[in-house]
C-alpha positions as CSV (number, residue, x, y, z in Angstrom):
1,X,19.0,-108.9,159.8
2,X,20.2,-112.0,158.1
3,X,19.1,-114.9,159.8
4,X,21.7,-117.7,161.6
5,X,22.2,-120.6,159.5
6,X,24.7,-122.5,161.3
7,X,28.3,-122.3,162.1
8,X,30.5,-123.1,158.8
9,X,32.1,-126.5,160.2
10,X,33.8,-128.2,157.1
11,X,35.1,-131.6,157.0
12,X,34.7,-135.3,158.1
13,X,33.6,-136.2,161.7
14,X,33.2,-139.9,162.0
15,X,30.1,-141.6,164.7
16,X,30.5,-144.5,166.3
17,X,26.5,-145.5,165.7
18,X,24.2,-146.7,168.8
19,X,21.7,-149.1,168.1
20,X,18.3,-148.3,168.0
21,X,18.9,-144.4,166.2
22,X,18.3,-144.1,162.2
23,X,21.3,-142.7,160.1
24,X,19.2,-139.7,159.9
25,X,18.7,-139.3,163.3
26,X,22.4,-139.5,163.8
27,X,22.6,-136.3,161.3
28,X,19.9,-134.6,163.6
29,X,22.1,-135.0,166.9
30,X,25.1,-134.2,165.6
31,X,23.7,-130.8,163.8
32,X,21.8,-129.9,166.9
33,X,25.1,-130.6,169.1
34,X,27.4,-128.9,166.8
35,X,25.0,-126.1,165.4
36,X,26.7,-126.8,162.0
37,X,24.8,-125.1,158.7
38,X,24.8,-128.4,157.2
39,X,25.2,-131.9,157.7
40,X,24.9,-135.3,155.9
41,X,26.2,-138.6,155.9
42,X,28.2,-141.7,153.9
43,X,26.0,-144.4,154.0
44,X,22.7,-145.2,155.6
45,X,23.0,-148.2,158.3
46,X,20.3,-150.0,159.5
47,X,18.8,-149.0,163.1
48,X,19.8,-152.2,164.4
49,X,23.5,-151.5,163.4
50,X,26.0,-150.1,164.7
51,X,29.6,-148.8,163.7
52,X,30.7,-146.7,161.3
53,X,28.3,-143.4,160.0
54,X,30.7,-141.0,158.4
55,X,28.8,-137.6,158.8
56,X,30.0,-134.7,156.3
57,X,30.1,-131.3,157.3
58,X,29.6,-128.4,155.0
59,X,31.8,-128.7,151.6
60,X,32.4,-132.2,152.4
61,X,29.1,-132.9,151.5
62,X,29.7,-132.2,148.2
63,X,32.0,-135.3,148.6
64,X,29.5,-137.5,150.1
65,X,29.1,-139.8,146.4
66,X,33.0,-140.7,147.0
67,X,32.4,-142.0,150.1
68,X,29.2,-144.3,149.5
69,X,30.6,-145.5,146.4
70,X,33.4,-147.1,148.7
71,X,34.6,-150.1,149.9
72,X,32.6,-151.3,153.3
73,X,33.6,-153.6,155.6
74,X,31.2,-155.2,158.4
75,X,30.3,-158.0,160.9
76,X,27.6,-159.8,161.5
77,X,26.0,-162.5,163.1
78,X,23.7,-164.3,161.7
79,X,20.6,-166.6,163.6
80,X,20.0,-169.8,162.3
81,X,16.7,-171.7,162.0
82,X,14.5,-168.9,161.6
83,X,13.2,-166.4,158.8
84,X,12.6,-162.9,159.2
85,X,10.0,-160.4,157.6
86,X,12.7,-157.7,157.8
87,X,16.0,-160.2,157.5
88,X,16.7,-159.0,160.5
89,X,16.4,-159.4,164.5
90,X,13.4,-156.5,164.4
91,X,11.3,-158.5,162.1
92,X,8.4,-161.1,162.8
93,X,9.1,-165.0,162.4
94,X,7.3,-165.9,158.8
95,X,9.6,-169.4,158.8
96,X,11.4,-171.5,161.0
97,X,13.8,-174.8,160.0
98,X,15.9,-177.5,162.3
99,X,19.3,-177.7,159.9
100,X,22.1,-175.8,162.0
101,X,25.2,-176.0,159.3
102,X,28.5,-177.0,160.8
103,X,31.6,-175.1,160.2
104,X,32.6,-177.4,157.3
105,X,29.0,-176.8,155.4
106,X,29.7,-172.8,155.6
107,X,33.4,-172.8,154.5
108,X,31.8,-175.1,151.5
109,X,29.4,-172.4,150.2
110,X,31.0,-169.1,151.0
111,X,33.2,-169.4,148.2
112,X,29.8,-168.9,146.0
113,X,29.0,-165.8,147.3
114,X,32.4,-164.0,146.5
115,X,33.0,-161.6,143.3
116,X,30.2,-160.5,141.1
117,X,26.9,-161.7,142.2
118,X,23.5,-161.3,142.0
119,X,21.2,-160.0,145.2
120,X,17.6,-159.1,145.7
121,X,17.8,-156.5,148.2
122,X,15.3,-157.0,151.5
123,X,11.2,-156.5,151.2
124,X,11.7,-153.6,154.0
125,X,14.7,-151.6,152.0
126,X,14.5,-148.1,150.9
127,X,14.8,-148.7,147.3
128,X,11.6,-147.4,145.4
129,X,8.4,-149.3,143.9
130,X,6.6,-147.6,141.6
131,X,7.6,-144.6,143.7
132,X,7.2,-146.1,147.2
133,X,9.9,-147.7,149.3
134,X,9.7,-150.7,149.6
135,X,9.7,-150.9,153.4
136,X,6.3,-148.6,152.9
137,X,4.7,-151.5,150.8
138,X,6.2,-154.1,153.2
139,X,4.6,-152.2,156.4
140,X,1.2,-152.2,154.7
141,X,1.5,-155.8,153.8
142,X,1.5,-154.8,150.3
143,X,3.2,-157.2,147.6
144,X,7.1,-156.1,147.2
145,X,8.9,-157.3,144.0
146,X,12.3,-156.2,144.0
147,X,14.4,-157.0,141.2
148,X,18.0,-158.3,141.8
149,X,20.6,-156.2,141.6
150,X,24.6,-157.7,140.4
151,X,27.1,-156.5,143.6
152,X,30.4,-157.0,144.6
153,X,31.2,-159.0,147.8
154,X,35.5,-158.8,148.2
155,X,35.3,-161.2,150.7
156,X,32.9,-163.3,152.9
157,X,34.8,-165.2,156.0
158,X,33.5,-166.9,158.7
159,X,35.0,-165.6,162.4
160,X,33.4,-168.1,164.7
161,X,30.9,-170.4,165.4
162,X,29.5,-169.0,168.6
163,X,26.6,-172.1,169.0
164,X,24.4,-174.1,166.9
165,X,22.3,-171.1,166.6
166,X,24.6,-168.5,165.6
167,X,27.7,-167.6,163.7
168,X,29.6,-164.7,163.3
169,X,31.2,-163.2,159.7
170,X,33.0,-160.5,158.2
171,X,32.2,-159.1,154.9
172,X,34.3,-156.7,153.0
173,X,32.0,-155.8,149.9
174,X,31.2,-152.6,147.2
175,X,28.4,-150.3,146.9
176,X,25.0,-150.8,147.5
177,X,25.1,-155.0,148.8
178,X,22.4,-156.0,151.5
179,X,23.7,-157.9,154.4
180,X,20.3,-158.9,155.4
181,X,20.0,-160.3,152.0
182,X,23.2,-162.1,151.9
183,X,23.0,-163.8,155.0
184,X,19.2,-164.7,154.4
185,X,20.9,-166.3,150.5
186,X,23.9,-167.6,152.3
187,X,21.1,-169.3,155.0
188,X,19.0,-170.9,152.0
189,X,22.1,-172.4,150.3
190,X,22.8,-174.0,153.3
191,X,19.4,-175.5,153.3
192,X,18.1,-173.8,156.1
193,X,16.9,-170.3,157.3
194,X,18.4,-167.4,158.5
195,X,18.7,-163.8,159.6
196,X,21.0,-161.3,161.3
197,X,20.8,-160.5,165.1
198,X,23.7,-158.2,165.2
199,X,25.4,-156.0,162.4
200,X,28.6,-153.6,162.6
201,X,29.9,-151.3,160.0
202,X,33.8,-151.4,160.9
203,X,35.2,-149.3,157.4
204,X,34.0,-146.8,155.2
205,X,36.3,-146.3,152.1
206,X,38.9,-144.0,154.1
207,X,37.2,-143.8,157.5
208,X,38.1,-146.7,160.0
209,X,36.2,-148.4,163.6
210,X,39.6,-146.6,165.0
211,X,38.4,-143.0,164.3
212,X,35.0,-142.8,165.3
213,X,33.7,-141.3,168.1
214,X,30.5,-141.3,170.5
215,X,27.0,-138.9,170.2
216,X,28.1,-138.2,173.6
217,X,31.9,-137.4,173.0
218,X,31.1,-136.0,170.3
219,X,28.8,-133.2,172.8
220,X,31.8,-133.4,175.1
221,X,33.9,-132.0,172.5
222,X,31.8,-129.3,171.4
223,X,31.4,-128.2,175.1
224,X,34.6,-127.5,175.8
225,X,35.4,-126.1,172.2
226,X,37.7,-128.6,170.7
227,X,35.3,-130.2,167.6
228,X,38.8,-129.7,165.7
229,X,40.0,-132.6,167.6
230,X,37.7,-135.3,165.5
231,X,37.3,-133.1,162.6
232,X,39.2,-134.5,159.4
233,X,39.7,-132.6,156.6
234,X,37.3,-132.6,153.5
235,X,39.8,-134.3,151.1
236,X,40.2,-137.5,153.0
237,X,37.1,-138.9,151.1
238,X,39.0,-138.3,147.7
239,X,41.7,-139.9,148.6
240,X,41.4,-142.7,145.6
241,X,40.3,-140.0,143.3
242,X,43.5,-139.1,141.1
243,X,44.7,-135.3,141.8
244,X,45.5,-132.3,139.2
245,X,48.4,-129.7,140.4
246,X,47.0,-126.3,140.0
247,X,49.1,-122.9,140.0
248,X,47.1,-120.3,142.1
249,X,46.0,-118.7,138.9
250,X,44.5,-121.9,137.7
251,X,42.6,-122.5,141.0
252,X,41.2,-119.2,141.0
253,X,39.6,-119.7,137.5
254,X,38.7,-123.2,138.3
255,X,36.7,-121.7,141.8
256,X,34.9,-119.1,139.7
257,X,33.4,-122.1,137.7
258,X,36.0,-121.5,134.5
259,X,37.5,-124.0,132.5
260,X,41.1,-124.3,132.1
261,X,43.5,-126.0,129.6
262,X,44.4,-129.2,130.2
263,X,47.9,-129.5,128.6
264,X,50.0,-127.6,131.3
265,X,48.2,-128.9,134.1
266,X,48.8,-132.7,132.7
267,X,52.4,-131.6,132.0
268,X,52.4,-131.6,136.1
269,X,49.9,-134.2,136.7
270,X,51.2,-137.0,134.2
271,X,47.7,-139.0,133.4
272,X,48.5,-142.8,133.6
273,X,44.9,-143.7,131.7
274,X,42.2,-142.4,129.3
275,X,40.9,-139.1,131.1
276,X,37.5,-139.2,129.7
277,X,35.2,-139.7,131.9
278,X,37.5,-140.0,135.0
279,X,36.7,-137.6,138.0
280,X,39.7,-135.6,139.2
281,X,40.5,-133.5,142.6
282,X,42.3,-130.3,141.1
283,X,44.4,-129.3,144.1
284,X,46.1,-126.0,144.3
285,X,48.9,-127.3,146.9
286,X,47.5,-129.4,149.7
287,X,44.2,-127.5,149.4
288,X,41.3,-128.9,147.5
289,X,39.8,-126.3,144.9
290,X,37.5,-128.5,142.9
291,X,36.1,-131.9,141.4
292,X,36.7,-131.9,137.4
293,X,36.8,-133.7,134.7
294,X,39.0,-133.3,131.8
295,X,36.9,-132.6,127.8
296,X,37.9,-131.3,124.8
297,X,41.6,-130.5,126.2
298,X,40.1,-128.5,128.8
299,X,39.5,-129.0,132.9
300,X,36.3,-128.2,133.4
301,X,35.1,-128.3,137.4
302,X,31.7,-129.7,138.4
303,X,31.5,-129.1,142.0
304,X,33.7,-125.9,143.9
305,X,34.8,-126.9,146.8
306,X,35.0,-123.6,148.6
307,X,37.9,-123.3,151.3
């Protein structure tokens, strides 16, 4: 007898994230509540954080790159005075400092800190050292030399001065930028210290604060049979990638793993730029068939989507 893998849940469901639970503990919950075959998710937050964890389900993990490689948007407030091990609230005090900026000091220097800039992400991250993470070394107060690494920050605004002590900002940035590491830069330029006691994730790419849901509505849901209720469909995360009209015959070859030519497809799809190297969601209607890219006048798929 074959053995039970799961049920074959595809598509988006998008978790409102506690405090205090990993990203991959989030993935853990929401399998074990849903008893999907397979889950992942968009973006790993921090276990202090909250907010947005996009979690794919079956063939929209095949997605999952198209997601993390989005735009993010998050708040954050950040503690003055004091220096973190982690760059965060969860860390030990390794510095402390009097300066508290005023409003007029930040709006001065957050100008610096939009656009292309360079970051060296947090001792405790999960980037790899000589094949450790970092956080590894860091635990076992081990030397951590992280190179920096060029981001994008879109913009950096302060919300509110909440006291001396604290105040509260919204960053919109691209892949792979540290908050912990900008407020603890945007703390130092200031001529003080700094680190974050409370981080949100509000945006995703695609997926918004408005559509997420609870661990525990998320149970609710499955309870009473209605997971279709938060479920979006697999394609949302492509919706920036440009799409390819297929006919069903075209699909089909494409789902087998076959190339197809390119000319009468384009005829349908008019490409606005270069295709080479450009990533394409070949659609076959409204349904998603594959991700391809376009070489040597043919469409050639790289990942199937299969539904």
């Amino acid at each position: 007898m074959a053995k039970n893998r799961g049920r074959p849940i595809n598509g988006w469901i998008i978790i409102d994230k506690p405090a205090g639970i990993t990203s991959a503990g989030v993935v853990g919950k929401a399998k074990a509540i849903t008893g999907a075959a397979k889950v992942g998710h968009g973006g790993t937050l921090d276990p202090l954080a909250t907010g947005v964890l996009p979690l794919a389900f079956g063939e929209a993990t095949k997605t999952v790159t198209y997601v993390m490689d989005g735009t993010k948007t998050y708040r954050f407030t950040i503690g003055w005075g004091e220096a973190r091990t982690t760059d965060d609230a969860e860390g030990a005090v390794v510095g402390v400092s009097d300066v508290r900026p005023d409003e007029a000091a930040i709006l001065a220097v957050l100008p610096d800190f939009v656009g292309l800039i360079e970051q060296v992400p947090p001792d405790y991250s999960a980037i790899k050292v000589a094949g450790q993470r970092a956080y590894d070394l860091a635990r076992a107060d081990q030397p951590v030399e992280l190179a920096a690494r060029q981001v994008r920050i879109d913009r950096f605004s302060l919300v509110r001065i909440i006291d001396a002590d604290h105040a509260e900002f919204e960053v919109v940035s691209g892949k792979g930028a540290y908050m912990r590491s900008l407020c603890r830069d945007l703390a130092l330029a200031l001529g003080t210290l700094g680190h974050i006691t409370a981080l949100r994730r509000t945006a995703v790419g695609p997926f918004l604060e408005s559509s997420a849901i609870s661990l525990d509505k998320l149970a609710e849901l499955r309870h009473i049979a209605r997971l279709d209720d938060c479920l979006l469909p697999v394609a949302t995360a492509l919706d920036d990638i440009p799409v390819l009209a297929l006919t069903e015959p075209e699909a089909r070859r494409l789902q087998r793993g076959q190339s197809v030519a390119a000319l009468p497809i384009a005829s349908r799809s008019p490409l606005t730029e270069d295709p080479r190297g450009v990533v394409y969601c070949a659609k076959s209607g409204l349904r998603p068939v594959a991700l391809a890219r376009i070489e040597g006048g043919e469409v050639r798929p790289f990942r199937v989507l299969n539904l």
